[in-house]
C-alpha positions in Angstrom: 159.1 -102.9 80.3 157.0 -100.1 81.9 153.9 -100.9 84.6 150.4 -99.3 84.1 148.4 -99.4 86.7 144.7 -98.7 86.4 143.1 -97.4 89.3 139.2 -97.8 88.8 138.5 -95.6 92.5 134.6 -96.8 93.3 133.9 -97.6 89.8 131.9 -99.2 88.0 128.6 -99.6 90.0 127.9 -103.1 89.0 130.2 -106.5 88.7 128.8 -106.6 84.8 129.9 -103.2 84.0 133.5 -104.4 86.2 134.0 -107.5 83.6 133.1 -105.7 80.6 135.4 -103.2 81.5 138.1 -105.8 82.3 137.8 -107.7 78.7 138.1 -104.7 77.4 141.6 -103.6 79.1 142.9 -107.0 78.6 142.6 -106.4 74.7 144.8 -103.4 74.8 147.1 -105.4 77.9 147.4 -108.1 75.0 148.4 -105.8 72.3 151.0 -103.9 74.0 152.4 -106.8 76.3 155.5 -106.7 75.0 156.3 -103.6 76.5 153.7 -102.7 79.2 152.7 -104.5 82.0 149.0 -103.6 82.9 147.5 -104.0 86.5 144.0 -103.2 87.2 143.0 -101.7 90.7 138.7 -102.0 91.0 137.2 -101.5 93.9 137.0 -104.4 96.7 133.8 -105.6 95.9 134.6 -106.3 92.3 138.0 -108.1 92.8 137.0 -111.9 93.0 135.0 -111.2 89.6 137.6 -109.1 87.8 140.1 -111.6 88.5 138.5 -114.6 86.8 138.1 -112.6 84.1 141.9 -110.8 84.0 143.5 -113.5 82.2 146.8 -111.9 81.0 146.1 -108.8 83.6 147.6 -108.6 87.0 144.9 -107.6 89.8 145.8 -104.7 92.1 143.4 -103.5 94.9 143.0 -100.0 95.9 143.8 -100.1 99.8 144.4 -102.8 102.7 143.9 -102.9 106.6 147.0 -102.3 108.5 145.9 -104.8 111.1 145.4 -108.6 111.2 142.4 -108.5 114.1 138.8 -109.5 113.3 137.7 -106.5 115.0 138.2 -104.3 112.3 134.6 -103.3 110.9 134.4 -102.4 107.1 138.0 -103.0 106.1 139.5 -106.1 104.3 142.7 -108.3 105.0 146.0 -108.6 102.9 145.1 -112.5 103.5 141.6 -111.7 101.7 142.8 -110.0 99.1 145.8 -112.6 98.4 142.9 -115.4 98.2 140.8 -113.1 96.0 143.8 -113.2 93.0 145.1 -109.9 94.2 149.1 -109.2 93.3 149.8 -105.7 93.7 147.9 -102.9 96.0 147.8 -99.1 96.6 149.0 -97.6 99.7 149.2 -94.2 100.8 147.3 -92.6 98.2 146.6 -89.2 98.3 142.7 -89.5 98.5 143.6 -92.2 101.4 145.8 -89.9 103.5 143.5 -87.0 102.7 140.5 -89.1 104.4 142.9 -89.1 107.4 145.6 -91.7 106.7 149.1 -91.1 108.8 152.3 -92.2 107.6 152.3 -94.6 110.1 149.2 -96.5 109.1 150.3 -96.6 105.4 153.5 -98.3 106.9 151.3 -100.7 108.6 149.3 -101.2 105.4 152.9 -101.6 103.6 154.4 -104.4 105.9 151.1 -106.4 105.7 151.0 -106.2 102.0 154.9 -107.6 102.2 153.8 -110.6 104.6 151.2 -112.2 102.0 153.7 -111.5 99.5 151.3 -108.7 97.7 153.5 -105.9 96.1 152.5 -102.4 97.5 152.3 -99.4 95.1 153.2 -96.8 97.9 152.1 -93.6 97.1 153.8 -90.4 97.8 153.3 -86.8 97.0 152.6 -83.1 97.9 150.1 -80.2 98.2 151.7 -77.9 97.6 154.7 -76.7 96.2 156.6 -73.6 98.7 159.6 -72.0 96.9 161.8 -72.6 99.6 161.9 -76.6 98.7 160.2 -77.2 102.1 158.2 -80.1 99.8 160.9 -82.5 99.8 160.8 -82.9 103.5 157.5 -84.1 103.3 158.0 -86.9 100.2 161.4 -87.9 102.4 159.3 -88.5 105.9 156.6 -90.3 103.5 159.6 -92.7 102.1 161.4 -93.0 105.2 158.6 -94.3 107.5 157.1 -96.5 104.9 160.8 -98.5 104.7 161.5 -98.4 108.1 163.5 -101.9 108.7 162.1 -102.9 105.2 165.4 -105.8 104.5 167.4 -104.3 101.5 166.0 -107.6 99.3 162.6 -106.5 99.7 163.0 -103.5 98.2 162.3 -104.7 94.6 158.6 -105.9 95.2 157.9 -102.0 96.4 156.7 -100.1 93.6 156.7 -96.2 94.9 153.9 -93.9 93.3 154.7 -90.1 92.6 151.6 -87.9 92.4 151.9 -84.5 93.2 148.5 -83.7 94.9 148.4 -79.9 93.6 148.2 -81.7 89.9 145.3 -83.8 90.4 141.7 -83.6 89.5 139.5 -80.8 89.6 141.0 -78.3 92.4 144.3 -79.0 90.7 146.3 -75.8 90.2 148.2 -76.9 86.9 149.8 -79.9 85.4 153.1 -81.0 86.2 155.6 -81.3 83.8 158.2 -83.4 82.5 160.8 -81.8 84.4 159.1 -81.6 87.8 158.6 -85.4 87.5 161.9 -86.1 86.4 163.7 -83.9 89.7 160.7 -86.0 91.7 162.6 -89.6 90.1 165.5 -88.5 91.0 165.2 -87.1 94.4 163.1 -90.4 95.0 166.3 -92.4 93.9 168.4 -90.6 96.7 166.5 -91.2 99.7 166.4 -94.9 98.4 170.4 -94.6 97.8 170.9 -92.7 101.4 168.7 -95.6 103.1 170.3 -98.7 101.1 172.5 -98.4 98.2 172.6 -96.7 94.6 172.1 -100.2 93.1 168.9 -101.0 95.0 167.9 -97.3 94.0 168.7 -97.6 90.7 166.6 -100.9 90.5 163.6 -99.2 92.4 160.3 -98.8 89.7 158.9 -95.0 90.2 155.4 -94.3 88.7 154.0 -91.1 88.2 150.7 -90.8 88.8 149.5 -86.9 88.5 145.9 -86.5 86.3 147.6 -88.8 84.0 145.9 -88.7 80.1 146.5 -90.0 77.0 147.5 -86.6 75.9 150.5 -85.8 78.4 151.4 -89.9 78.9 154.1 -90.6 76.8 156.5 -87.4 77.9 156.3 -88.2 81.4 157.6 -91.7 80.2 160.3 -90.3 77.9 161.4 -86.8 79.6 160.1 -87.4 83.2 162.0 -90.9 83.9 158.9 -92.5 85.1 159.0 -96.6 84.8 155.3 -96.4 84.4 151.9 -94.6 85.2 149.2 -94.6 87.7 146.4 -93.6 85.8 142.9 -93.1 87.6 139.6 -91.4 85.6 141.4 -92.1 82.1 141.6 -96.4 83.1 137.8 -96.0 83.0 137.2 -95.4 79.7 138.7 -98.0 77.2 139.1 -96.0 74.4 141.1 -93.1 75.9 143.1 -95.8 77.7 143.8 -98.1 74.8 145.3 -95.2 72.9 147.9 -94.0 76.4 148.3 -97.9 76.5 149.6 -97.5 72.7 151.7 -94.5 72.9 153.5 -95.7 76.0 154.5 -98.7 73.8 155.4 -96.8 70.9 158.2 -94.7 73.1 159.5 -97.5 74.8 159.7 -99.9 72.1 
């Protein structure tokens, strides 16, 4: 079973467009249930009426406050989002962190998310990619503070995110590939296994999440070792979606 997460970002403007939308990925979540589960990530203000129309879906939202405190203007609670239907949530994405988010807020955010019993998609990654391997240094210290004194039985409701920032959108410098993804898995795997164990490790769902499209999908399934995809611009349109949705069941089948 691979995960799919959609992450809508702030779209679509109005809570019509956000159910139309929803019906529409819950068709293709239906069809390809037997192999995919789908999660949709809208933006806050569209959670409560997404989620009475997600049926077979699982809600995601896209961020969290790291604090508890009422005094916390324009941000919105793990206890919030648990009453609004919400079962998984982003963390640490690279948007997020390039907005100014430290590694130690995302941990914050994390260990909130793990107190309401919400599952955190924590999102790691580079930007940019230095010969000399200096890269790795930076996914470690991301992994390492976010499951600082995380209990070794909580580490299967973390879903961890790869998305190499260099790869995404528009200032994007070229698409990873198969391979990088794959060494990214696996070098994931052994900070988990030098933290915990090989077993948890081994248990431990990796997404990659890198300008993901219905085009280049399937291989970073097959010959990148990713359990799933984060997939951002693409989860907006349903017909682009519907066929990754498709092939990522056809390989995995």
């Amino acid at each position: 079973m691979k995960l799919l997460v959609a992450n809508w970002k702030m779209a679509p403007e109005t809570a019509i467009q956000a159910v139309a939308l929803t019906k529409k990925i819950h068709a293709i979540a239906r069809a390809t249930k037997k192999n995919i589960t789908t999660v949709i990530c809208p933006p806050f203000i569209h959670l409560q009426v997404v989620s009475k129309n997600a049926r077979t879906l699982f809600v995601g939202a896209q961020g969290v406050a790291p604090v508890t405190t009422i005094a916390t203007t324009g941000m919105v609670s793990a206890s919030m989002l648990k009453g609004a239907g919400v079962t998984y949530c982003i963390v640490g994405h690279s948007e997020s962190r390039a907005r100014g988010e430290t590694n130690d807020l995302v941990k914050e955010q994390l260990d909130r998310l793990l107190e309401k019993k919400i599952i955190p998609i924590l999102c790691v990654g580079e930007h940019d990619r230095d010969p000399h391997g200096w890269y790795l240094s930076t996914i470690k210290d991301q992994i390492e503070t976010a499951l600082l004194n995380i209990p070794k039985a909580t580490l299967k409701r973390i879903v961890i995110a790869y998305e190499p920032v260099w790869a995404i959108g528009e200032h994007a410098t070229r698409e990873a590939t198969p391979v990088e993804c794959n060494e990214m898995v696996i070098f994931i795997k052994k900070i988990i296994a030098d933290l915990y164990d090989e077993k948890v490790a081994s248990g431990m769902t990796i997404l990659y999440g890198g300008s993901v499209t219905e085009i280049n999908a399937s291989v970073f399934v097959t010959d990148g070792g990713a359990d799933g995809l984060l997939v951002g611009r693409v989860s907006l349109d349903p017909k682009r979606f519907g066929t990754l949705a498709q092939r990522i069941a056809t390989v995995v089948s």
